[in-house]
C-alpha positions in Angstrom: 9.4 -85.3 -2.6 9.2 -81.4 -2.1 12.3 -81.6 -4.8 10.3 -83.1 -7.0 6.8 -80.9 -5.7 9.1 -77.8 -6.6 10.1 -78.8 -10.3 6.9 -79.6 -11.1 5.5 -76.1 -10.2 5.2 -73.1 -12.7 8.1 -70.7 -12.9 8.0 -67.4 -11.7 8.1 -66.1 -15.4 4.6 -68.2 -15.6 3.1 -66.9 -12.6 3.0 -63.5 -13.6 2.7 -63.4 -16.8 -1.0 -64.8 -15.3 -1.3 -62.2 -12.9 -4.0 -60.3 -13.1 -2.8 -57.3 -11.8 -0.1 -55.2 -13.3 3.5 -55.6 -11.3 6.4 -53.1 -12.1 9.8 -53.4 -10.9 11.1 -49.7 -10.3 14.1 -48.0 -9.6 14.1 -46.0 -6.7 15.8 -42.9 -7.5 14.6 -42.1 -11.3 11.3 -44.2 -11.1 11.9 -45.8 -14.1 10.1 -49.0 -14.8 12.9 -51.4 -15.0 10.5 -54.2 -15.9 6.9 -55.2 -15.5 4.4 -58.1 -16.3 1.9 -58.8 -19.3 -1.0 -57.6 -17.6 1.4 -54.2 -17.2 1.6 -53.4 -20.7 -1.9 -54.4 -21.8 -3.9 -52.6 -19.1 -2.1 -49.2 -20.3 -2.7 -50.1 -24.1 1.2 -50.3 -24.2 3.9 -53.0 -25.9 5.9 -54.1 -23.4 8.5 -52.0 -25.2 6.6 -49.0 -24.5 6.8 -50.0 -20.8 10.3 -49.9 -20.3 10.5 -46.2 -22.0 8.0 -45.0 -19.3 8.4 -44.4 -15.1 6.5 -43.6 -12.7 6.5 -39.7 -13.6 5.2 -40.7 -17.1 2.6 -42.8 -16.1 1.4 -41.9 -12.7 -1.4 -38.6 -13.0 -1.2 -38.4 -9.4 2.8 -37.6 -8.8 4.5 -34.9 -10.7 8.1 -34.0 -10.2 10.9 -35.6 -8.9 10.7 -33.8 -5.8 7.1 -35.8 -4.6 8.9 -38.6 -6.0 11.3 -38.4 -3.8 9.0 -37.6 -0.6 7.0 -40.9 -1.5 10.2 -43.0 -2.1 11.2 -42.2 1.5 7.4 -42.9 2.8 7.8 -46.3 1.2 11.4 -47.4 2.5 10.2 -46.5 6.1 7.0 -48.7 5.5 6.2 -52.0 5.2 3.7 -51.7 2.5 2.9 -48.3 1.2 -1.2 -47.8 0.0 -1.0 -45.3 -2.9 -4.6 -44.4 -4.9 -4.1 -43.0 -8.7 -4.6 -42.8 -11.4 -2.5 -44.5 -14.6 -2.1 -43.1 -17.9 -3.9 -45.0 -20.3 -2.0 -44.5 -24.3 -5.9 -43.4 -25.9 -5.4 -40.8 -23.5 -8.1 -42.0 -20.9 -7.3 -42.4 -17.1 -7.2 -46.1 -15.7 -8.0 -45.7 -11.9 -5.5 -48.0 -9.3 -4.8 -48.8 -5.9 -0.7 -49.2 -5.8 1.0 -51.3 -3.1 4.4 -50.9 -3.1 7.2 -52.8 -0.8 11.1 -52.3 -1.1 13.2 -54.3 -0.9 17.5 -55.3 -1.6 19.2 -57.8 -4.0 23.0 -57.9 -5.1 24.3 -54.3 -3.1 20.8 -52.7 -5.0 17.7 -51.4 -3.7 14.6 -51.8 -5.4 10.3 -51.0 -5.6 7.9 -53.6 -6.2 5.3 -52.0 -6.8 1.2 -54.2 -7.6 -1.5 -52.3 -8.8 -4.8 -53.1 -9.1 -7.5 -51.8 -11.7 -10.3 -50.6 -9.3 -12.8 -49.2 -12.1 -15.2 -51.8 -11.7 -14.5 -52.3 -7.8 -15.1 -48.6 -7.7 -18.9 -49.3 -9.6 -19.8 -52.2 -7.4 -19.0 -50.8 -4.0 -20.9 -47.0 -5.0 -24.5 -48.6 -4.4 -24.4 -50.5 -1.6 -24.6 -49.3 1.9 -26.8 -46.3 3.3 -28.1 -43.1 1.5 -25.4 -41.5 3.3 -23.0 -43.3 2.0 -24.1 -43.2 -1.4 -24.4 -39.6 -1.5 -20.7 -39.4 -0.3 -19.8 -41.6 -2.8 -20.9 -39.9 -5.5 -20.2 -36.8 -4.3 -16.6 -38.3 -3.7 -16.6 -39.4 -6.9 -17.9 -36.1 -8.6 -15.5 -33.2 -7.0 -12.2 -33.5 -6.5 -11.9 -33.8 -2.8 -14.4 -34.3 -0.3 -14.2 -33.4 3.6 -16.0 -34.1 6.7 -15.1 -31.7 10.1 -16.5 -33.4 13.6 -16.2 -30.1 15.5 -16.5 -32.0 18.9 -13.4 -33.8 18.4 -11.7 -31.5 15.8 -11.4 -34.9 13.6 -11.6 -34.3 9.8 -12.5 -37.3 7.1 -10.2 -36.3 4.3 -11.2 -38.5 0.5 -9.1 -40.6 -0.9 -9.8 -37.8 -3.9 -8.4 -34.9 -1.9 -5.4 -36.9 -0.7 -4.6 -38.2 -4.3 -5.1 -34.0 -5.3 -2.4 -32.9 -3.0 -0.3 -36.2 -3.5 -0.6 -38.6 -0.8 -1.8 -42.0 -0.2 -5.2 -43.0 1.4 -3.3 -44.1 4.9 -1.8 -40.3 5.1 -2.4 -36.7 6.0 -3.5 -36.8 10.2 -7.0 -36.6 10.4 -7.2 -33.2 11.9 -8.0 -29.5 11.6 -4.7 -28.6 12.2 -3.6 -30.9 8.8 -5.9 -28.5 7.0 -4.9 -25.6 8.1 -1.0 -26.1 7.7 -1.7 -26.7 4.1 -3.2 -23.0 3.3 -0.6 -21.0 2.1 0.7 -18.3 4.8 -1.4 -15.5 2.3 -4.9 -16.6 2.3 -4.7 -18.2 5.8 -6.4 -15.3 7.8 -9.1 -15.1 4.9 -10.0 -18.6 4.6 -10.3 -19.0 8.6 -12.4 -15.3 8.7 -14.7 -16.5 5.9 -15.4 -19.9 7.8 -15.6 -18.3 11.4 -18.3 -16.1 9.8 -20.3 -19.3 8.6 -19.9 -20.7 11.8 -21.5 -17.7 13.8 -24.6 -17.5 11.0 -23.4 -14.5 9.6 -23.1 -16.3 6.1 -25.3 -18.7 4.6 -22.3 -21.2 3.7 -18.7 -21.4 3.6 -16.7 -20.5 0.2 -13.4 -19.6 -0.7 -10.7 -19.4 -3.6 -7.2 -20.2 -1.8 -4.0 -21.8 -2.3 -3.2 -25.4 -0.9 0.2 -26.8 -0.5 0.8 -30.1 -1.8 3.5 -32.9 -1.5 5.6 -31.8 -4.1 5.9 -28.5 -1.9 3.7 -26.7 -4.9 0.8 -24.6 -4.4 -2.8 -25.3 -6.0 -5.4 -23.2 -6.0 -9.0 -25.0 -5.1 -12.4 -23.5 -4.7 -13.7 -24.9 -1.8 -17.4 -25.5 -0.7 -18.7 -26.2 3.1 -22.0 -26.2 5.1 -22.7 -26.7 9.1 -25.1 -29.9 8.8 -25.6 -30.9 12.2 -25.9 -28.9 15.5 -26.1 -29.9 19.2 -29.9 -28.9 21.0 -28.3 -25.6 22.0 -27.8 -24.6 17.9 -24.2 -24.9 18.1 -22.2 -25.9 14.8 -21.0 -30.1 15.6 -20.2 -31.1 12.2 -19.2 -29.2 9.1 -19.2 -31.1 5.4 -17.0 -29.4 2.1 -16.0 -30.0 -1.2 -13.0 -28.7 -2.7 -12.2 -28.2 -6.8 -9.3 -28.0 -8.1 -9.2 -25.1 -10.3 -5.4 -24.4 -10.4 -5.9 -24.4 -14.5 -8.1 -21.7 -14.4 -6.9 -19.6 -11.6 -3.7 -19.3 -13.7 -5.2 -18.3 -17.0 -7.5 -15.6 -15.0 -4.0 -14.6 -13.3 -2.4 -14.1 -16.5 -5.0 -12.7 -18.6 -4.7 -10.2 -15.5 -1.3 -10.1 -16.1 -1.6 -9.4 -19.6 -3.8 -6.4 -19.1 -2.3 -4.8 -16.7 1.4 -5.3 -17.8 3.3 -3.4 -20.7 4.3 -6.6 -22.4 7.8 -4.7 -24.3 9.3 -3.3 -21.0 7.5 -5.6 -17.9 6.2 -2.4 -16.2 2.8 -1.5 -15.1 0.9 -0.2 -18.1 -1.1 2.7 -18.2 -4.1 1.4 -17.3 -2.9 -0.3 -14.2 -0.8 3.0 -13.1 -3.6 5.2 -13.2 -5.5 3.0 -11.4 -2.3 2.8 -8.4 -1.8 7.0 -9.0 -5.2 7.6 -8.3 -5.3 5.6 -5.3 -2.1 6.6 -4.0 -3.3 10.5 -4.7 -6.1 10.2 -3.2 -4.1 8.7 0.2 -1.9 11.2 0.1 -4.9 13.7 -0.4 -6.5 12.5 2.8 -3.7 11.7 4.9 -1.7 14.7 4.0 1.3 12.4 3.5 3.8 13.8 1.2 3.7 12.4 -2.6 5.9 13.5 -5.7 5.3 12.9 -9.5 7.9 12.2 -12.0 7.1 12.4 -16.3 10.3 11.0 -18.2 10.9 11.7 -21.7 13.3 9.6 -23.6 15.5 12.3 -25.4 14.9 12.6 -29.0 13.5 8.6 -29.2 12.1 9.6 -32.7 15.6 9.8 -34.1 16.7 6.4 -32.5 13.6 4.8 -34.4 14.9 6.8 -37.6 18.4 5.7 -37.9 18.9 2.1 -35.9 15.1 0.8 -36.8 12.1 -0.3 -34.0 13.9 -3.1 -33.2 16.7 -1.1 -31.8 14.2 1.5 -30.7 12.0 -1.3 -28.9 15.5 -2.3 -27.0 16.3 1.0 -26.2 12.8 1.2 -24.2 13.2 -2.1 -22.7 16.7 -1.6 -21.3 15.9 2.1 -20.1 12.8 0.3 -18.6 15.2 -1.7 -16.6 17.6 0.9 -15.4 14.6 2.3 -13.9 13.6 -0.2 -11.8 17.5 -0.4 -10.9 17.5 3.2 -9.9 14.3 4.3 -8.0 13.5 2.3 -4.5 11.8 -0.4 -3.7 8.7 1.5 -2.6 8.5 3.7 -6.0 6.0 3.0 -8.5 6.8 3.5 -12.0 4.9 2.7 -15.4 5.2 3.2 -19.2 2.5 5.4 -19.7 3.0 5.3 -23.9 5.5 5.5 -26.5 9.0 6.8 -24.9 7.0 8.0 -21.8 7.0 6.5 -18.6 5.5 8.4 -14.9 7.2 7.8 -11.6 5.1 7.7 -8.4 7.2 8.3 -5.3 4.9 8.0 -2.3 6.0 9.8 1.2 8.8 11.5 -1.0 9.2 15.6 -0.5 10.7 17.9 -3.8 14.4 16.9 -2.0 14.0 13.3 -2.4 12.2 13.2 -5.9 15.3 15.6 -7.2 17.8 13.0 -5.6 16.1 10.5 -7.4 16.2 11.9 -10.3 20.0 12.8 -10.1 20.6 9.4 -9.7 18.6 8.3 -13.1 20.4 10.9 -15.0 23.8 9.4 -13.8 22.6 5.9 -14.0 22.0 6.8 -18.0 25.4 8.6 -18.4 27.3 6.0 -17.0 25.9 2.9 -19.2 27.5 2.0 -21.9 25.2 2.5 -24.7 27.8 2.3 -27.8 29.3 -0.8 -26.2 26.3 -2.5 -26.0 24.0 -1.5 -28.2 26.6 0.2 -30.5 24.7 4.0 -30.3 25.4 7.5 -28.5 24.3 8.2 -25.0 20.9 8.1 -24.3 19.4 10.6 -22.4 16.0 11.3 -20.7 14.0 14.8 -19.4 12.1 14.8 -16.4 9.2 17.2 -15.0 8.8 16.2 -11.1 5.8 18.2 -9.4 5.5 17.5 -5.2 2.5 17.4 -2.9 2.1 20.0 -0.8 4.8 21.6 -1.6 4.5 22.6 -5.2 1.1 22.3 -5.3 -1.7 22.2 -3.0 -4.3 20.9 -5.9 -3.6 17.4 -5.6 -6.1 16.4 -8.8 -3.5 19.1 -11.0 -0.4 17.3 -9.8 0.4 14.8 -12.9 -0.2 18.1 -15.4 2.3 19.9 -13.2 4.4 17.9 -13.8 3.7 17.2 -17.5 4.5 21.1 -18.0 7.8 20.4 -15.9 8.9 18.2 -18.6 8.2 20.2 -21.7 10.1 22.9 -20.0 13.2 20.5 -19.6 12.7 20.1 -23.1 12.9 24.0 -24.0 15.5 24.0 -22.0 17.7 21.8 -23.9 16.7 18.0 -22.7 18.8 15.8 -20.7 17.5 17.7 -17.1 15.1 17.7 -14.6 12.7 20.8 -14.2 10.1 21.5 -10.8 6.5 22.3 -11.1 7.1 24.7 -8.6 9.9 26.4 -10.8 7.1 27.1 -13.3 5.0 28.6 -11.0 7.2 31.0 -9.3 8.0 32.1 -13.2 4.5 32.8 -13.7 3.8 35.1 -10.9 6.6 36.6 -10.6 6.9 40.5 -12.2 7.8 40.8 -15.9 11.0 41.8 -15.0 12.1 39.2 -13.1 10.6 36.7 -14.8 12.8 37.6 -17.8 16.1 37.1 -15.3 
């Protein structure tokens, strides 16, 4: 009878191909779809072909990188059904959303990852009106930013949305519901800030709390979020109970801001500063050194005769010769030295707490650095060579605002001099008051 009962049921070929739900068969280490059902293919807009091509990393908007992969992968082998919220990546380009359960499991010496996952768009539409106003605001607002959170100061408990989860890569049955989650995930930088700038809120010195910071997510990558929060309920002595925030990601724009930053600040030819941005640090530091007295020296370098290079090799060569001098700069000076390409063959050193000994060491050292490259070897040309005008505070000058055209006189006079050498501020100076007749010596 159950023989019988048995052949006379559909085959398993049958039952999913009238599954509603979409059912992939995975590999565990690449997450590559290894096979899936019809309702797979179609709910991605895909040929079953397509499928096949695809994985987990291709399809999934919500995990990026074989490294979260990975993380998850060993989530879902220690659990008995792992809950994952996403979003699939539809072939018009659209976003299906999904709730993934996944299982593991072995057959013939190989592991495997069924995974089922479940079209919740129009669950998603049908649960948002019911319930409380409460609860409809929070799930629109849930809905609308990418994260939502909801602090119960008594009990240092903190909701975290499915939406905030999914941002930093988790499922909905992760991430502890505590303070302490939240704060882990600040990067070690804005830490201090974030907690200062909430603390504030906290003790009514600002009308809200909001900050631009870096979070940490599962694939061990920081994004950076602008995040939103208010005290909305307070116990009858006024104190803070129960703080509410959204958080955005704006990692997208954070980066273009960061490198349009980049781009104006940084001499795109050699990598260094610009002049802009080492004026900017030289006034500063001047005006630190100016008020605490500390010591501070000033380099000008000249790339000798850099006309000449462009004359007979071509800009090309000329724009390589600035680049790789460039980098035997930053080889040379230490770690706290500031340099910058001021324009053309020109570049100013800044060497903060450094006295006239120091800055002439330095220089030494650039000048052998220079002779000892190989510059016909490698860029088949003679020896390059550079002049340097240094100028220190105090001790060649107590004008600290006159210290830079100290030491652009330096340098002309290592020019008249025959290039390739450093000249001191102060060796101008002592020529200028001295008597005729020794100044003539």
């Amino acid at each position: 009878m159950r023989c019988a009962l048995q052949e006379g049921l559909p085959s398993l070929g049958v039952l999913f191909g009238n599954m509603a739900d979409a059912v992939y068969l995975l590999d565990p280490i690449t997450s590559n779809i290894l096979w899936c059902n019809p309702s797979a293919h179609a709910s991605l807009g895909l040929e079953s072909g397509e499928v096949l091509n695809h994985s987990v990393l291709s399809l999934q908007m919500d995990v990026t990188g074989l490294p979260q992969w990975a993380d998850i992968a060993g989530v879902i082998r220690g659990a008995s059904c792992y809950t994952f919220l996403g979003r699939h990546r539809h072939k018009d380009g659209g976003e299906v959303p999904v709730e993934v359960n996944t299982t593991a499991f072995t057959l013939g010496g190989r592991e495997y990852f069924l995974s089922v996952a479940r079209d919740i768009s129009r669950r998603m539409s049908l649960e948002g009106p019911a319930g409380t106003q409460d609860e409809r605001l929070r799930f629109a607002l849930n809905l609308a930013m990418d994260g939502l959170w909801d602090w119960n100061m008594r009990t240092d408990e903190v909701y975290f949305s499915p939406q905030l989860k999914r941002m930093l890569g988790y499922g909905p049955d992760e991430m502890a519901p505590h303070v302490d989650t939240w704060k882990r995930n600040i990067h070690p930088d804005d830490r201090d800030q974030v907690m200062s700038l909430i603390e504030q809120h906290l003790r009514g010195r600002l009308m809200r709390f909001e900050a631009e910071y870096r979070l940490r997510n599962r694939n061990g990558h920081d994004i950076w979020v602008h995040d939103r929060g208010q005290v909305c309920e307070r116990d009858a002595q006024g104190r803070p109970t129960r703080v509410v925030g959204m958080v955005q990601n704006v990692t997208d724009r954070k980066l273009l801001e960061l490198r349009l930053e980049k781009l104006a600040s940084i001499d795109d030819l050699t990598q260094l500063p610009n002049r802009r941005a080492g004026m900017a640090f030289l006034s500063h530091q001047m005006a630190l050194s100016e008020r605490t007295g500390e010591q501070l020296s000033l380099g000008v370098l000249d790339i000798d005769a850099f006309k000449s290079v462009n004359d007979r090799f071509g800009h090309a060569q000329g724009d390589e010769v600035l680049h790789q001098v460039a980098m035997l700069l930053r080889e040379t000076v230490r770690t706290c030295d500031y340099l910058y390409r001021s324009g053309g063959e020109e570049f100013i050193l800044v060497f903060p707490g450094a006295d006239r000994e120091k800055a002439d060491a330095i220089a030494a050292d650039i000048h052998a650095a220079l002779e000892a490259k190989d510059w016909e070897g490698e860029l088949g040309m003679p020896a390059v060579t550079v002049s340097i005008g240094l100028a220190s505070y105090p001790q060649d000058l107590s004008l600290m605002h006159k210290l830079l055209d100290q030491a652009d006189l330096a340098l002309y006079r290592a020019k008249e001099l025959g290039r390739n050498r450093t000249c001191h501020a102060r060796d101008l100076l002592v020529a200028a008051s001295a008597p005729p007749h020794v100044a003539r010596r």
